[in-house]
PDB file of N, CA, C and O in Angstrom, chain B, residues numbered from 101:
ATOM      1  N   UNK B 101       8.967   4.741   9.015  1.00  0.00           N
ATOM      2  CA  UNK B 101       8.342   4.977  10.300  1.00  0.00           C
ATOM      3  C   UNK B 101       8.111   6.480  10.465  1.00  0.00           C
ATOM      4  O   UNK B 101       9.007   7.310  10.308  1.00  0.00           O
ATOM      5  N   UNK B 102       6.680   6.812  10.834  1.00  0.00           N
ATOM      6  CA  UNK B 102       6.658   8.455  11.388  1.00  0.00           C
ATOM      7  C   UNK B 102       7.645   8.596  12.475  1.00  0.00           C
ATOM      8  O   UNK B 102       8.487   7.764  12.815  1.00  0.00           O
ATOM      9  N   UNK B 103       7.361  10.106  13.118  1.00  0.00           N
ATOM     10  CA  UNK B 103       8.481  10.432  14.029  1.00  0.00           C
ATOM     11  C   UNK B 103       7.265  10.072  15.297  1.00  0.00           C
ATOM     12  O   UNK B 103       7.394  10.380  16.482  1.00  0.00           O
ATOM     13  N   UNK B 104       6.040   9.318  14.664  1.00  0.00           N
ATOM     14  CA  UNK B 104       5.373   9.146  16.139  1.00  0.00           C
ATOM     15  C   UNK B 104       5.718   7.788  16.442  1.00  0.00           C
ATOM     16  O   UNK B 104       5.031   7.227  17.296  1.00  0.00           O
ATOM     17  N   UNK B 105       6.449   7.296  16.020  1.00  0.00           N
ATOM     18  CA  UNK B 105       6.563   5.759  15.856  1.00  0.00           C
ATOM     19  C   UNK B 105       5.728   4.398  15.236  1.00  0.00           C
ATOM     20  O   UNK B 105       5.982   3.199  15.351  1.00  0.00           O
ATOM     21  N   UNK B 106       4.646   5.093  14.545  1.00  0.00           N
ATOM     22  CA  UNK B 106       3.578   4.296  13.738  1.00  0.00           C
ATOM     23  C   UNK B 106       4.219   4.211  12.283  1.00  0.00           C
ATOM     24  O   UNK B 106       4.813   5.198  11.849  1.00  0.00           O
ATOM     25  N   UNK B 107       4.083   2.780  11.342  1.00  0.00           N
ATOM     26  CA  UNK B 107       4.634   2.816  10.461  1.00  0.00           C
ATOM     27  C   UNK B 107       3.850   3.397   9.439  1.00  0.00           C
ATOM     28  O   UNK B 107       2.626   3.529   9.426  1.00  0.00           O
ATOM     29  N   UNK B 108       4.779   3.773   8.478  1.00  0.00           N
ATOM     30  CA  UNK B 108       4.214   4.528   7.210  1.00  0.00           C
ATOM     31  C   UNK B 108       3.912   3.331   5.994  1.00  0.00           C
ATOM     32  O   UNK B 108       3.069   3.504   5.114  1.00  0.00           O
ATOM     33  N   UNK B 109       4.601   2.321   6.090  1.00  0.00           N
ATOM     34  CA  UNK B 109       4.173   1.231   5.137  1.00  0.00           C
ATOM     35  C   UNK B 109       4.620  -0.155   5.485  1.00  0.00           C
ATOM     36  O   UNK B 109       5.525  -0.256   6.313  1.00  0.00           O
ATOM     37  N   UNK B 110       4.054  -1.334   4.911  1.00  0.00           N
ATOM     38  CA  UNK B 110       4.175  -2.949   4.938  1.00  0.00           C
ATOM     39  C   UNK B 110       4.223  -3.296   4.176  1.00  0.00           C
ATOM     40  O   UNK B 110       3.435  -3.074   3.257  1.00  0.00           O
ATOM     41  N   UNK B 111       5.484  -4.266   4.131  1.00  0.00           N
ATOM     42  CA  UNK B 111       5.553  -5.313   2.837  1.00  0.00           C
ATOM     43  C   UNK B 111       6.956  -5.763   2.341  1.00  0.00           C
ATOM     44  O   UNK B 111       8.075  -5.292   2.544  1.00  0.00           O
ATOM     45  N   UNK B 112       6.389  -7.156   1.404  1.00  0.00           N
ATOM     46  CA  UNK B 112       7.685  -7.567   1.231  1.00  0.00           C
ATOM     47  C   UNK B 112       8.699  -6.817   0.354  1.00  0.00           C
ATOM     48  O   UNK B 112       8.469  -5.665  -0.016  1.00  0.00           O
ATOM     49  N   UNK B 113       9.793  -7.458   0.031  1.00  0.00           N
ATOM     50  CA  UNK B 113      10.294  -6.977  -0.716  1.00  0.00           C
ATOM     51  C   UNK B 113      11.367  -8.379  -1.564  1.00  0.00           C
ATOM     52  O   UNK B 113      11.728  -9.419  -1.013  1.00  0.00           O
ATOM     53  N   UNK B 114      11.597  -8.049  -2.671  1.00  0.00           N
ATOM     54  CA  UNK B 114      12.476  -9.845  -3.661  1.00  0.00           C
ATOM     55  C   UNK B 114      13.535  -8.800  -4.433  1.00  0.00           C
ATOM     56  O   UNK B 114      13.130  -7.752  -4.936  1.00  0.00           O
ATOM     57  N   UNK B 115      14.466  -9.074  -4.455  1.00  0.00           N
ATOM     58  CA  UNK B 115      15.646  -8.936  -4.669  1.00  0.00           C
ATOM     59  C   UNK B 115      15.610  -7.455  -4.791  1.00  0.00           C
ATOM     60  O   UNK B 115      15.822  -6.802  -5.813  1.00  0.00           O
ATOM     61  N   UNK B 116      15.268  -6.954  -3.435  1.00  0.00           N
ATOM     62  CA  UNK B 116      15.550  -5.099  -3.165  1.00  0.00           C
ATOM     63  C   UNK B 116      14.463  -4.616  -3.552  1.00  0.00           C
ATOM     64  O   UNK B 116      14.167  -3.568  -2.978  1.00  0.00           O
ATOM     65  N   UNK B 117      13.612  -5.047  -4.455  1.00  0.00           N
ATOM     66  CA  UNK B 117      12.380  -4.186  -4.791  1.00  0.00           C
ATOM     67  C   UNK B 117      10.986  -4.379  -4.232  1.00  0.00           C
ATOM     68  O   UNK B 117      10.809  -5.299  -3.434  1.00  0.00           O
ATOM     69  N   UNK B 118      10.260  -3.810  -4.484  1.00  0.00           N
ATOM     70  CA  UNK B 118       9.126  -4.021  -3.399  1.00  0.00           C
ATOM     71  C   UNK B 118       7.924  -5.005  -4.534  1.00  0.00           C
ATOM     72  O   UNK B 118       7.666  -4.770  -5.714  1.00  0.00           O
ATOM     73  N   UNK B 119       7.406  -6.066  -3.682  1.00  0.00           N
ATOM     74  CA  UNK B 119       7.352  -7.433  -4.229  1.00  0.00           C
ATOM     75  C   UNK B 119       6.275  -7.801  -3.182  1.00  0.00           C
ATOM     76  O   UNK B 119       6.349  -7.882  -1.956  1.00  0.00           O
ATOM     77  N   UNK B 120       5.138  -8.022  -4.135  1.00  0.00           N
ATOM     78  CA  UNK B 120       4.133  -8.518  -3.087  1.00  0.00           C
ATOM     79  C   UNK B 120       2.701  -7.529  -2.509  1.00  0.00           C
ATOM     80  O   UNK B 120       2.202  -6.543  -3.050  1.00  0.00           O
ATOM     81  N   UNK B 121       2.349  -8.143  -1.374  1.00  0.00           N
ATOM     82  CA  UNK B 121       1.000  -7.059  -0.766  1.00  0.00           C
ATOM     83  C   UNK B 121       1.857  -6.093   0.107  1.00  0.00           C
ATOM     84  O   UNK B 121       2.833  -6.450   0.767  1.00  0.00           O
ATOM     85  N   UNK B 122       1.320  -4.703   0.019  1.00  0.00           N
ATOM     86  CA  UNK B 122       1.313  -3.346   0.441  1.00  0.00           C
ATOM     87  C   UNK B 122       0.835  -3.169   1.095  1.00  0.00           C
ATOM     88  O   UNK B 122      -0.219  -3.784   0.933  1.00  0.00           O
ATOM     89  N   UNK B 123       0.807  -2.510   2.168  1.00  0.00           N
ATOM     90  CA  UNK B 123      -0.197  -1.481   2.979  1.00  0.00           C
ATOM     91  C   UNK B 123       0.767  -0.144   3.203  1.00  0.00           C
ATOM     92  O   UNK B 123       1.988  -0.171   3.354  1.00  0.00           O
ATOM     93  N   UNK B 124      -0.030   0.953   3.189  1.00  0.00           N
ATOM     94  CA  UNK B 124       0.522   2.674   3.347  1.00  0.00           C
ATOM     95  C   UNK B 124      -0.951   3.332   4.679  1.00  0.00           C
ATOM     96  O   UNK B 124      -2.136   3.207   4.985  1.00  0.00           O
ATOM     97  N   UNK B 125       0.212   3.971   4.982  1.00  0.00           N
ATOM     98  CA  UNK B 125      -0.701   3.916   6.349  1.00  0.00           C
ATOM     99  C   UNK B 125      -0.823   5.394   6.594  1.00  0.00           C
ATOM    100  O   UNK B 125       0.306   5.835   6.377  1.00  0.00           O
ATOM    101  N   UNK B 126      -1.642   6.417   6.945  1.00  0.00           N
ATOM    102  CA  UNK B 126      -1.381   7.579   7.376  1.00  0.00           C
ATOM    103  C   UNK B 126      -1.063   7.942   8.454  1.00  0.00           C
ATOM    104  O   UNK B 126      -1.045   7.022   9.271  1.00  0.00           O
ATOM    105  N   UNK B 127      -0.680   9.322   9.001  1.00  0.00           N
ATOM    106  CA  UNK B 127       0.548   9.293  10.509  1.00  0.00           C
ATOM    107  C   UNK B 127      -0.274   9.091  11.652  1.00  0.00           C
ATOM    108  O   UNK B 127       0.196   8.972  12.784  1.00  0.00           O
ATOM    109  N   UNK B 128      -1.788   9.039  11.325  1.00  0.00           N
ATOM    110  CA  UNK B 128      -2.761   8.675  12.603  1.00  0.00           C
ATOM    111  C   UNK B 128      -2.729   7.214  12.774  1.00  0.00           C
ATOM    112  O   UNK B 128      -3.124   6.644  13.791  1.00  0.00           O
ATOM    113  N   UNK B 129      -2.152   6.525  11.543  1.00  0.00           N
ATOM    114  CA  UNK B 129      -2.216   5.023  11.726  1.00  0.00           C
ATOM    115  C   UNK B 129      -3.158   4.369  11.064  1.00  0.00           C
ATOM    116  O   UNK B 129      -3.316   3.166  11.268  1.00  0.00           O
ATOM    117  N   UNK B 130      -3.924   5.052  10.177  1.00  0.00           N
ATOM    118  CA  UNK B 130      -5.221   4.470   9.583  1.00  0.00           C
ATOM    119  C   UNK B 130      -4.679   4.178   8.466  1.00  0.00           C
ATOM    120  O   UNK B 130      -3.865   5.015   8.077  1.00  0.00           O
ATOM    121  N   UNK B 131      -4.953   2.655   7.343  1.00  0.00           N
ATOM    122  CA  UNK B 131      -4.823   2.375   6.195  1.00  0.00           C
ATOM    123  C   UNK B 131      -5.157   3.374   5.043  1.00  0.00           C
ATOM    124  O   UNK B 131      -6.321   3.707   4.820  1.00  0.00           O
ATOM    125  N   UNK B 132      -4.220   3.787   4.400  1.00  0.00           N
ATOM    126  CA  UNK B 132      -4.638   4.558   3.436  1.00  0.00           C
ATOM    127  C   UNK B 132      -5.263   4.199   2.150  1.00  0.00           C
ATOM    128  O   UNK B 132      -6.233   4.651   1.542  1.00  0.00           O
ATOM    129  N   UNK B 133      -3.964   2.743   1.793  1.00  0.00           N
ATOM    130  CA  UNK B 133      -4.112   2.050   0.648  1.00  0.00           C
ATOM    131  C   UNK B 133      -3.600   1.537   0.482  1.00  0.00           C
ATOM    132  O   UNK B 133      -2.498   1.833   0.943  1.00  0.00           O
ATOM    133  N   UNK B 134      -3.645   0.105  -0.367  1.00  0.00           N
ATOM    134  CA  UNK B 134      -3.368  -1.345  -0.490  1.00  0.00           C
ATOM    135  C   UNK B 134      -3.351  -1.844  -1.235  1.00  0.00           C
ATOM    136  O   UNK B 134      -4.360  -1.757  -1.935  1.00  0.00           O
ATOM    137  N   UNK B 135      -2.071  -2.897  -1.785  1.00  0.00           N
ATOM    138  CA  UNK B 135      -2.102  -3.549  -3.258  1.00  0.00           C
ATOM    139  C   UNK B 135      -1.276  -4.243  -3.435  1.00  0.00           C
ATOM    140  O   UNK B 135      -0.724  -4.752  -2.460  1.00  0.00           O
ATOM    141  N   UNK B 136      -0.856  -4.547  -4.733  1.00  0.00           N
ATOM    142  CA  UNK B 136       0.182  -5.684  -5.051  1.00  0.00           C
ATOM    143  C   UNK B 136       1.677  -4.570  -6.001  1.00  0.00           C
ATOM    144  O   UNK B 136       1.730  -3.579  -6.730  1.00  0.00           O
ATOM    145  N   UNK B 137       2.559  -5.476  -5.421  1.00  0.00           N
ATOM    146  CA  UNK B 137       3.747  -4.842  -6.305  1.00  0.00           C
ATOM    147  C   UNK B 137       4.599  -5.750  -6.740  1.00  0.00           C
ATOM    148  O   UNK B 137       5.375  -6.343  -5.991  1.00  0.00           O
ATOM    149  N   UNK B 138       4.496  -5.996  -8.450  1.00  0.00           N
ATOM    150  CA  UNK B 138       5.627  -7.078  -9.224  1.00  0.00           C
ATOM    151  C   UNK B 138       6.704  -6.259  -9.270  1.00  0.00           C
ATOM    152  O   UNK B 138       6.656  -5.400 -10.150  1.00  0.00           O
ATOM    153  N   UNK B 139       7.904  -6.280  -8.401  1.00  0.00           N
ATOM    154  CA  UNK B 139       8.825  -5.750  -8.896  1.00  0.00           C
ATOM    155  C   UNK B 139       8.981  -4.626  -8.868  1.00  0.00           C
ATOM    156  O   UNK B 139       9.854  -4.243  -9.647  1.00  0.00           O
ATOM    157  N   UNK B 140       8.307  -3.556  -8.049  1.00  0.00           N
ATOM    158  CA  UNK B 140       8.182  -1.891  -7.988  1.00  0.00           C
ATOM    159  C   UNK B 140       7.942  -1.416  -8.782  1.00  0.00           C
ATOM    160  O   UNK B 140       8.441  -0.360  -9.170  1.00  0.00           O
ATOM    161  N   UNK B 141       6.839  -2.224  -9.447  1.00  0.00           N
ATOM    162  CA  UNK B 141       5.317  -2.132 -10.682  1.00  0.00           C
ATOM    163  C   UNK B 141       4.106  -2.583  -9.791  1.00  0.00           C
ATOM    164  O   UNK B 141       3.897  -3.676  -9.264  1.00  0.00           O
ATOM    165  N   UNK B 142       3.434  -1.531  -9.777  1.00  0.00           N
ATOM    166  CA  UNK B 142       1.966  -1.647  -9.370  1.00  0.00           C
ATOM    167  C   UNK B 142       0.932  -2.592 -10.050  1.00  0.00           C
ATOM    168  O   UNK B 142       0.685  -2.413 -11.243  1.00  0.00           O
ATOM    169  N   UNK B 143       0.337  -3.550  -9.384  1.00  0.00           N
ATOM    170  CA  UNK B 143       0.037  -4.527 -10.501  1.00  0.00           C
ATOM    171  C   UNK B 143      -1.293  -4.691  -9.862  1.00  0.00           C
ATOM    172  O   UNK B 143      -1.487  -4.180  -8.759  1.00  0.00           O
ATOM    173  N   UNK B 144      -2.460  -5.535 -10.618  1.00  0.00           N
ATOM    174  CA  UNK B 144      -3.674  -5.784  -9.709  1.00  0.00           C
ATOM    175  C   UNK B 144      -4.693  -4.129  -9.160  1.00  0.00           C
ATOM    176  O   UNK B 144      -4.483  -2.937  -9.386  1.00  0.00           O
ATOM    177  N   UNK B 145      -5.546  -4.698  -8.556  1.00  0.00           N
ATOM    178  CA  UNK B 145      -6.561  -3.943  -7.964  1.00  0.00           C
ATOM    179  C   UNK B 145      -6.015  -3.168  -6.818  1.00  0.00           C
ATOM    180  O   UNK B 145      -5.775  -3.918  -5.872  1.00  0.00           O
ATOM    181  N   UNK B 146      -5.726  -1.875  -6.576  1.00  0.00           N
ATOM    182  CA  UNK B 146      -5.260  -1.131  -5.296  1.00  0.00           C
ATOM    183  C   UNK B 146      -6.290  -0.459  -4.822  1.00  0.00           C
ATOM    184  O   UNK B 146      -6.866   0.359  -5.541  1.00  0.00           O
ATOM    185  N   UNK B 147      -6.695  -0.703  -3.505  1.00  0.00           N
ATOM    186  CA  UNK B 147      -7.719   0.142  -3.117  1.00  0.00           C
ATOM    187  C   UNK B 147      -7.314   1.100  -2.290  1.00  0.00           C
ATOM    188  O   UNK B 147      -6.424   0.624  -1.586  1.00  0.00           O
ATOM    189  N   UNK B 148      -7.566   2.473  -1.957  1.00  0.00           N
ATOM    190  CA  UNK B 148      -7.927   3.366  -1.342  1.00  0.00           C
ATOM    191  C   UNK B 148      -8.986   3.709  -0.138  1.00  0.00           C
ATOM    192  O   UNK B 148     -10.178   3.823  -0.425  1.00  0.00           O
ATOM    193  N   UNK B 149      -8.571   3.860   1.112  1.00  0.00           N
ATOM    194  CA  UNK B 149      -9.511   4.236   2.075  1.00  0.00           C
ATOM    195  C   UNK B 149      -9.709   5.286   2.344  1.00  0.00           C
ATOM    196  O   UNK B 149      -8.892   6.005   1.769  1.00  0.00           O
ATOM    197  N   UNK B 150     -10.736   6.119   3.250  1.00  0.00           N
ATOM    198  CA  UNK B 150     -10.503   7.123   4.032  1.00  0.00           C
ATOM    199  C   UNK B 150     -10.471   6.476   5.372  1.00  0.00           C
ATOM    200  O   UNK B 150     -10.567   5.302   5.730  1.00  0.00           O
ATOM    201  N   UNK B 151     -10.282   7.778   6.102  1.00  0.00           N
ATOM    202  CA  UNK B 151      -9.788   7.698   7.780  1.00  0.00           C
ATOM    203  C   UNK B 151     -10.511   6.646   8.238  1.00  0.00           C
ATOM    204  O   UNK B 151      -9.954   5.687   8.772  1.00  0.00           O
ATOM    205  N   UNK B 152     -11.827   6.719   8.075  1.00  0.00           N
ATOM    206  CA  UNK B 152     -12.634   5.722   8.686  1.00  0.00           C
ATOM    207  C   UNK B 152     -12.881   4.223   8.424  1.00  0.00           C
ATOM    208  O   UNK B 152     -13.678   3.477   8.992  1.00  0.00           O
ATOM    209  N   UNK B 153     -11.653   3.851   7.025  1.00  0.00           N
ATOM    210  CA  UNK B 153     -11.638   2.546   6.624  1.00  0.00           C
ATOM    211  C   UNK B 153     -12.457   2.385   5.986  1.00  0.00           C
ATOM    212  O   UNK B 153     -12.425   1.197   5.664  1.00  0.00           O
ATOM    213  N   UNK B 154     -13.476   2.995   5.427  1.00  0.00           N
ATOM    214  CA  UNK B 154     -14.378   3.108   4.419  1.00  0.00           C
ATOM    215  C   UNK B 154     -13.474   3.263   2.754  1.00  0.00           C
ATOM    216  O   UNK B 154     -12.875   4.263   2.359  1.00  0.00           O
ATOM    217  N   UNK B 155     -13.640   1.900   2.008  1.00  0.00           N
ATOM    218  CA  UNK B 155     -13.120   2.163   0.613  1.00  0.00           C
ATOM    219  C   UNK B 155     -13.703   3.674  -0.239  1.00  0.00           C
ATOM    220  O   UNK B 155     -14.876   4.045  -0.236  1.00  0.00           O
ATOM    221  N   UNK B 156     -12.932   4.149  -0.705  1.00  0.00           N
ATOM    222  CA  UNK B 156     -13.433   4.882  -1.569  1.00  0.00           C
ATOM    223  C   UNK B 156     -12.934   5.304  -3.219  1.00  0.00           C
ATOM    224  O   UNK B 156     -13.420   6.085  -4.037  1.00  0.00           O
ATOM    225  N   UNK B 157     -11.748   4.400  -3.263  1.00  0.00           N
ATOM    226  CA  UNK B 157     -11.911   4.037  -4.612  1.00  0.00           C
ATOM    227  C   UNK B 157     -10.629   2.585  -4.592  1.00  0.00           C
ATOM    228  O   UNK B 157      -9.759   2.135  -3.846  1.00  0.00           O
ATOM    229  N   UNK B 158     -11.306   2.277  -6.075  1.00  0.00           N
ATOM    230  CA  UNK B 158     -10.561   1.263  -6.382  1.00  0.00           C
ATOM    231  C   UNK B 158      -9.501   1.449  -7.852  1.00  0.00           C
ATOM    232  O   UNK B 158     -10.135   2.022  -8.738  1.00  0.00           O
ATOM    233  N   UNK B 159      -8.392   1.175  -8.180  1.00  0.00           N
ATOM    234  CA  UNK B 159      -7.432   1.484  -9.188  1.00  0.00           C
ATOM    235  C   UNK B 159      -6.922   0.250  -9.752  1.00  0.00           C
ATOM    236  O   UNK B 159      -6.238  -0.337  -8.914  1.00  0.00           O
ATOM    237  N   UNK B 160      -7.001  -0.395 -10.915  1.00  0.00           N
ATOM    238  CA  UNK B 160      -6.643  -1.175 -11.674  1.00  0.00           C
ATOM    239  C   UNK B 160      -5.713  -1.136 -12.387  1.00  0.00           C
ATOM    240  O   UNK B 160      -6.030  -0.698 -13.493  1.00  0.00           O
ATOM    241  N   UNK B 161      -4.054  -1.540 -12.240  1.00  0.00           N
ATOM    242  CA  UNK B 161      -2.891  -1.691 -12.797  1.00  0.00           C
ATOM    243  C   UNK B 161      -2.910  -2.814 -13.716  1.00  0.00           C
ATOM    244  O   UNK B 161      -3.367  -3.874 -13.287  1.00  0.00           O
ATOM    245  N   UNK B 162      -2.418  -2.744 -15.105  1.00  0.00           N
ATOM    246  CA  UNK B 162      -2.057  -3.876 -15.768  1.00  0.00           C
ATOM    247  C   UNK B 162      -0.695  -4.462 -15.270  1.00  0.00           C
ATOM    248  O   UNK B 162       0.115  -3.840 -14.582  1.00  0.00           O
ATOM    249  N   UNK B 163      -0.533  -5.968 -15.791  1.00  0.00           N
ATOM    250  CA  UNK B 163       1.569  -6.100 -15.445  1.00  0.00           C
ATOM    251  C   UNK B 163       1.810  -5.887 -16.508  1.00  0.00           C
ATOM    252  O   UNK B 163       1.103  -5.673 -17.494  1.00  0.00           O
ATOM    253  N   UNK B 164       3.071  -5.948 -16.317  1.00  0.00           N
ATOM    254  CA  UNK B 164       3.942  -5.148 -17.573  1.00  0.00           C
ATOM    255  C   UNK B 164       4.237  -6.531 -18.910  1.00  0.00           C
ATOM    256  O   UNK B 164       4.844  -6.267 -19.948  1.00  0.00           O
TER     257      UNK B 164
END
């Protein structure tokens, strides 16, 4: 959580590690970027926004 009270990130988590869909948020509250995590391995397509929610790139993780 920022100290403004907006969160800094979402998501699950499986046996302590982070597991599942992501979201990271910047301290204005806008999505930064989004994805999948096997195990606190970046896995799948993560995309990237700017402020305005406009994609501006996309990043392709293999699984392990």
């Amino acid at each position: 959580m920022y100290d403004n009270g907006l969160p800094r990130f979402k998501g699950e988590h499986l046996d302590g590690l982070m597991h599942g869909y992501w979201e990271f948020y910047r301290k204005d509250g806008s999505l930064m970027r989004s994805g999948h995590f096997d195990r606190d391995q970046q896995v799948g397509v993560w995309k990237t926004f700017d402020r305005t929610g406009r994609l501006v790139k996309e990043t392709t993780f293999k699984s392990a």
